[in-house]
C-alpha positions as CSV (number, residue, x, y, z in Angstrom):
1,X,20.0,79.2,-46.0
2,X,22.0,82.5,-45.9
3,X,24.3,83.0,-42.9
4,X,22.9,86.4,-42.6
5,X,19.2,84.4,-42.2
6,X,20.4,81.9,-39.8
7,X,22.3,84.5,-37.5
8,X,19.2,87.2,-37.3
9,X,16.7,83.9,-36.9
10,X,19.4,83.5,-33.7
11,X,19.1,87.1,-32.5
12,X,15.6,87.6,-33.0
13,X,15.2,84.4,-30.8
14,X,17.5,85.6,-28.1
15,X,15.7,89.0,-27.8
16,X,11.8,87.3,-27.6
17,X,13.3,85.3,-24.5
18,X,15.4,88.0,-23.0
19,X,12.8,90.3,-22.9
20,X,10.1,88.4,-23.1
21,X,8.7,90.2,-26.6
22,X,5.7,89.4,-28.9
23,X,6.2,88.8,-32.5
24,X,5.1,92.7,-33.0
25,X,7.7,94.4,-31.0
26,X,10.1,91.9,-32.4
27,X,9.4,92.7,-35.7
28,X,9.4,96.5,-35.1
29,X,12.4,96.5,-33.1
30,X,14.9,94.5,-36.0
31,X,12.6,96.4,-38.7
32,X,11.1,93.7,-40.5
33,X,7.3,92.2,-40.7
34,X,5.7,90.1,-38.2
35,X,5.3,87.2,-40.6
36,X,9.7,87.4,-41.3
37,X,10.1,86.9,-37.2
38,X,7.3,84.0,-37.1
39,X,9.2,82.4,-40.2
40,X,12.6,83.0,-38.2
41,X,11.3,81.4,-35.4
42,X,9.5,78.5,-36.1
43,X,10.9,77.6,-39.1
44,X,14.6,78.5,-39.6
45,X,15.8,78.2,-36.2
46,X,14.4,75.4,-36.0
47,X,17.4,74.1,-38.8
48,X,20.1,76.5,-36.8
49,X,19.7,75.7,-33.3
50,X,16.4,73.5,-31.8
51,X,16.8,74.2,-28.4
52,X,16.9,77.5,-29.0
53,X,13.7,77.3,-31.5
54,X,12.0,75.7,-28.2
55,X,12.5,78.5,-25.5
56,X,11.8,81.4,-27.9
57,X,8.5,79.0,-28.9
58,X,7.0,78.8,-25.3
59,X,7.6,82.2,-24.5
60,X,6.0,83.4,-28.6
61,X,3.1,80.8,-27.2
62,X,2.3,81.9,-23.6
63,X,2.6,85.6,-25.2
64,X,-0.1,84.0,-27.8
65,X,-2.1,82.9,-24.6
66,X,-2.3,86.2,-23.5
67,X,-3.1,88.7,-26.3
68,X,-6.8,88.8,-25.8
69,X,-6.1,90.3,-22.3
70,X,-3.5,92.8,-23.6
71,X,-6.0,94.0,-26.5
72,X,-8.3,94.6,-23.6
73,X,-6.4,96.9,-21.6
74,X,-5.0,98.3,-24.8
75,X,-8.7,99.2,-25.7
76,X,-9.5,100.3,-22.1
77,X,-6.8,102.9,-22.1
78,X,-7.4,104.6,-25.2
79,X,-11.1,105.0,-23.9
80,X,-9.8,106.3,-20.5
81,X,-7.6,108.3,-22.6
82,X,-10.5,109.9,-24.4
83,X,-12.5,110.0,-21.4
84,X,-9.9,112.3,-19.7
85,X,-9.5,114.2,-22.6
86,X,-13.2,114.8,-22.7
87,X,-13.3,115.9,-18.9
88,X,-10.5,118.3,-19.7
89,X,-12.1,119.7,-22.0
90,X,-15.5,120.2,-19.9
91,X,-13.3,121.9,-16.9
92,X,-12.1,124.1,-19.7
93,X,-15.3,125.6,-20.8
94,X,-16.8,125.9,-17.4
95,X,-13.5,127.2,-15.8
């Protein structure tokens, strides 16, 4: 494995347990794909450093345990987005 590989598998680990990121935000914030930072993590850190593979691991799968929960209020707050958007709208007209 590439040097380069093996020391951004090492960062990206060290930012999902320092700030307690999902894959997604991960991936947008070193500017690669969700599948590269999965692959970094599980896979070739796993070569590099295994302690470190298992703390980024637990905190990738409690963030796993709780996406169904986040896609909720993700969903909830568009709608309450809209929703506000549509009462502005309606004090508008009759204002």
């Amino acid at each position: 494995m590439k040097d380069y590989i093996e020391e951004r598998a090492v960062e990206i680990a060290n930012y999902i347990i320092d700030c307690n990121a999902t894959v997604r935000q991960t991936a947008k914030k070193f500017g690669i794909s969700k599948s590269t930072v999965h692959k970094d993590v599980t896979d070739r850190l796993k070569q590099v450093n295994p302690a470190l593979a298992a703390r980024a691991r637990v905190v990738l799968d409690v963030n796993k345990s709780e996406r169904h929960i986040r896609g909720g209020q993700a969903t909830r707050e568009k709608y309450m987005g809209k929703l506000k958007a549509c009462e502005q709208t309606e004090e508008a007209r009759k204002g």
